[in-house]
C-alpha positions as CSV (number, residue, x, y, z in Angstrom):
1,X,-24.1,-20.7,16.5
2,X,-21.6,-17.9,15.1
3,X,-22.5,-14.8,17.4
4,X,-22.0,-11.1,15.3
5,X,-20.6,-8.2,17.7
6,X,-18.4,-5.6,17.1
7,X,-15.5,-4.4,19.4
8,X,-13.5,-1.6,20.5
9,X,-11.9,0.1,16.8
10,X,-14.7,-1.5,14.5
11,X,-12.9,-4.9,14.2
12,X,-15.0,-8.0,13.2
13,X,-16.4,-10.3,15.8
14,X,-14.0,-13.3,15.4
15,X,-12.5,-15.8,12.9
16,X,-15.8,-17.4,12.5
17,X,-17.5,-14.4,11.2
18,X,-14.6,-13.8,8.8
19,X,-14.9,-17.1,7.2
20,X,-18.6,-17.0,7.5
21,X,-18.5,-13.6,5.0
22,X,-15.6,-15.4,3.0
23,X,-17.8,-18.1,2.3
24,X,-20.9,-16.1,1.1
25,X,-18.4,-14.0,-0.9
26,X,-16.6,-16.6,-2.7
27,X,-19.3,-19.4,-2.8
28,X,-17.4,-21.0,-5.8
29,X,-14.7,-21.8,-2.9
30,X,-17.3,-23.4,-0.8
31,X,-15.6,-26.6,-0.3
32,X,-12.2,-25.2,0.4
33,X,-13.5,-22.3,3.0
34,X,-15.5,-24.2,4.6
35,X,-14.0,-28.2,4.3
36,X,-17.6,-29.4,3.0
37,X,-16.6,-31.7,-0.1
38,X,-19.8,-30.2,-1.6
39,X,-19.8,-27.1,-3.0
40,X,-23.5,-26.9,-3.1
41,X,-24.0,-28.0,0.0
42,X,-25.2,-25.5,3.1
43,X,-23.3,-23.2,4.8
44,X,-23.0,-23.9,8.0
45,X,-23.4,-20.3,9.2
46,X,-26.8,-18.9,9.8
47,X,-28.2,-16.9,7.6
48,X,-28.7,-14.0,9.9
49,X,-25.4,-14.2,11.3
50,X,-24.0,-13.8,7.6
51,X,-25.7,-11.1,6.9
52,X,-24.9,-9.1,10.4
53,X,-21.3,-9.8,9.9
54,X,-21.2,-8.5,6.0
55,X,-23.3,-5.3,7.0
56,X,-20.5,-5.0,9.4
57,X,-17.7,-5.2,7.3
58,X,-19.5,-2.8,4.8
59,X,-19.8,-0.5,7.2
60,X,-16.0,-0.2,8.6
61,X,-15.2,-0.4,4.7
62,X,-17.1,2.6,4.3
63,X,-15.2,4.0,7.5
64,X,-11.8,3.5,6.1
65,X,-12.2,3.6,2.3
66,X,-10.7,6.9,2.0
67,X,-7.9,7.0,4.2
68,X,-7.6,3.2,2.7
69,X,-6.7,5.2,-0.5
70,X,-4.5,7.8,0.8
71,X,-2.4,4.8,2.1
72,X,-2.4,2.6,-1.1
73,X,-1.2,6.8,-3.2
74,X,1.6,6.4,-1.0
75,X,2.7,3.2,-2.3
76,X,1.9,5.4,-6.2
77,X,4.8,8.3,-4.7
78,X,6.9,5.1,-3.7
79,X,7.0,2.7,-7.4
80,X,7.6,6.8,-8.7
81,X,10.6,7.3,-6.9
82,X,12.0,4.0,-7.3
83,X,11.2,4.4,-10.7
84,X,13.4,7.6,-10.9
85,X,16.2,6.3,-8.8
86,X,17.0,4.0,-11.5
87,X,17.0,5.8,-13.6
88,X,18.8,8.4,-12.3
89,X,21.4,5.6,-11.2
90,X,21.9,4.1,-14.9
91,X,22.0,7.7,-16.0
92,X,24.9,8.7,-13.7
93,X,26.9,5.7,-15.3
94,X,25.8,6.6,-18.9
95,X,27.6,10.1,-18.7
96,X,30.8,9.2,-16.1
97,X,31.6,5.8,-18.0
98,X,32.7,3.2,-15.3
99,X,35.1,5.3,-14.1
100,X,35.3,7.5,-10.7
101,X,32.3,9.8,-10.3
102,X,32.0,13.4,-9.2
103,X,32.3,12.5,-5.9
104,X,35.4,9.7,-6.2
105,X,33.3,7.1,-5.9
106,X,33.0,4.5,-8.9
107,X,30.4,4.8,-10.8
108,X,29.7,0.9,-10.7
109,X,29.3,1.4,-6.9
110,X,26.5,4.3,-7.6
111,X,24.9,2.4,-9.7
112,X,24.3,-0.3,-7.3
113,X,23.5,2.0,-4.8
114,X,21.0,3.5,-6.6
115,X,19.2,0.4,-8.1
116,X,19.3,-1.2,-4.6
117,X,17.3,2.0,-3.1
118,X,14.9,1.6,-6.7
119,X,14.1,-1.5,-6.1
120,X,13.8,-1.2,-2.6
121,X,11.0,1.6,-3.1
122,X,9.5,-0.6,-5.8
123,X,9.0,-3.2,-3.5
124,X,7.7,-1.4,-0.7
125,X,5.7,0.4,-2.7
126,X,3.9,-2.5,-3.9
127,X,3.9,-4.2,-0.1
128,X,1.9,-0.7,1.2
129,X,-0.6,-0.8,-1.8
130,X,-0.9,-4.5,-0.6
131,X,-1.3,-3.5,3.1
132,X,1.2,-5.6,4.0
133,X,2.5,-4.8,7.4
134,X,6.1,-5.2,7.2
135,X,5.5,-2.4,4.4
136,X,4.2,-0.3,6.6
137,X,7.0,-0.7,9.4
138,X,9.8,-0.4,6.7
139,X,7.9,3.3,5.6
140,X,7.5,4.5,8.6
141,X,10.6,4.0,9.1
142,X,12.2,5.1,6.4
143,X,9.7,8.6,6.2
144,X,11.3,9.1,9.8
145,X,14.9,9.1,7.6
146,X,13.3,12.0,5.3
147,X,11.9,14.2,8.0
148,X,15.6,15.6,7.3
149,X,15.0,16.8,4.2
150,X,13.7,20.2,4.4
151,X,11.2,21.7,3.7
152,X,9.6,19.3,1.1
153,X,10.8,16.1,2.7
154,X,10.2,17.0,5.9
155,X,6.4,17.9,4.7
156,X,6.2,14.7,2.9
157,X,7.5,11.9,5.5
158,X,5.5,14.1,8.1
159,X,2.3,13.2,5.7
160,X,3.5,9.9,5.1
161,X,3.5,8.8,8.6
162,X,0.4,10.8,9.9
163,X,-0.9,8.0,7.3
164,X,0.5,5.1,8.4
165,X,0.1,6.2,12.6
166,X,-3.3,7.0,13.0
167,X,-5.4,5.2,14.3
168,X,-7.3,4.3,10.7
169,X,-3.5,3.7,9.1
170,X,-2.9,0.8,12.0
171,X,-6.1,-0.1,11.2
172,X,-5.8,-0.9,7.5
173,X,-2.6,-3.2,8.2
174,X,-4.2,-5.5,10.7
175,X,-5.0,-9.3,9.9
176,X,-8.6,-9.2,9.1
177,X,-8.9,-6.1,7.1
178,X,-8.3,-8.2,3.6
179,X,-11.2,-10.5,4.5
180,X,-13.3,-7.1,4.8
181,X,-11.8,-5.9,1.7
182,X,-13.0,-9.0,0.0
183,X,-16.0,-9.4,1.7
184,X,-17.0,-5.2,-0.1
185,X,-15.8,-5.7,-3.7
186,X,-18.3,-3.1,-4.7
187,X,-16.9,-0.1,-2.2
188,X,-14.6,1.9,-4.2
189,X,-13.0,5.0,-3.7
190,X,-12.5,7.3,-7.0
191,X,-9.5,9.2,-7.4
192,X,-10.6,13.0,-8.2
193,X,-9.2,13.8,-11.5
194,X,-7.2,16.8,-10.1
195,X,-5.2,14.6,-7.9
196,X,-4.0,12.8,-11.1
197,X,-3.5,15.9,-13.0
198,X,-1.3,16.7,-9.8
199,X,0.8,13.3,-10.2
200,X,1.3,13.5,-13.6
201,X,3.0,17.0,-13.2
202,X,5.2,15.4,-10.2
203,X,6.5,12.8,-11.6
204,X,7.1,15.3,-15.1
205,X,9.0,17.5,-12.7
206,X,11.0,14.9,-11.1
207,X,12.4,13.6,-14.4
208,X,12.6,17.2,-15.5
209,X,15.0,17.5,-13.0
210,X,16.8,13.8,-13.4
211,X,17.5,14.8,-17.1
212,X,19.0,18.1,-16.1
213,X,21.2,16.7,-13.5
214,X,22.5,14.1,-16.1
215,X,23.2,16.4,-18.9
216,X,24.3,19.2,-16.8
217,X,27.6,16.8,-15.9
């Protein structure tokens, strides 16, 4: 019999209660969750045990849902800035030609390093809204990077990585937390209407500033 207990941190009891939720939760997956060649055939978890382990889960859900979000906006700040690095990077080309840049560097070579850093924010961006953890190793460490860039980056990397350190951030990255996530479709967290008011004018800004940059040259 599955036993339900909770440890140190709100982490679920073991392995077995993870694939005893997955199982109630995706019933149509019966017979690949739980090897029974039937999908209509009875789980082999108790009921009880089931339910113990899913009010569980709801209830570190509900614990983490909001710093859960403030993690996934940071993977939002990172698809913007990638966004903007390419552009920026195809823009420097556009008004220099192929030739040397303001700095003597070729413009070829600026444009790759700016589309390597794009799509290296892209993809971390996406790995953090994923949770996945080598995501969050590669931000933390490159948020410790823009602590030098005062005042703003230094205020933004120091946000970024109270985030990601806490104990709640460390939390959201560890193996089990996408069973919980599956196991609470119905726990969302809603994004106050402000806070996109807020993003819409920083990513304005930023390209404000991109377009000034290029045609300034």
């Amino acid at each position: 019999m599955c036993r339900s207990s909770e440890r140190p941190g709100g982490r679920l009891a073991n392995d077995d209660d993870i694939a005893a939720v997955l199982r109630v939760v995706w019933i149509g997956e019966e017979a690949l969750l739980s090897g029974n060649p039937s999908r209509y055939a009875p789980p082999r978890a108790h009921v009880s045990d089931v339910i113990a382990v899913g009010s569980q889960a709801e209830a570190i859900r509900r614990e983490h849902i909001k710093h859960e979000a403030s993690v996934r906006s940071i993977g939002a700040l990172y698809f913007i800035s990638g966004a903007v690095l390419l552009v920026a990077g195809v823009g420097a080309v556009l008004s220099g030609g192929l030739g040397e840049s303001a700095f003597g560097v070729p413009a070829a070579a600026v444009l790759i390093i700016y589309a390597a850093f794009g799509v290296l924010s892209i993809a971390v961006g996406r790995g953090i809204r994923a949770l996945e953890p080598w995501a969050r190793t590669t931000c933390i460490v490159l948020s410790f990077v823009g602590l030098i860039g005062i005042p703003i980056g230094t205020l933004v990397s120091g946000y970024i990585l109270y985030l990601l350190l806490s104990a709640k951030g460390k939390r959201l990255f560890e193996p089990d937390y996408p069973a919980i996530i599956a196991a609470t479709p119905h726990i969302k967290y809603r994004t106050s209407v402000v806070v996109w008011i807020f993003v819409g004018l920083l990513v304005l800004l930023i390209l404000a500033i991109v377009v000034a940059a290029i045609l300034g040259r």
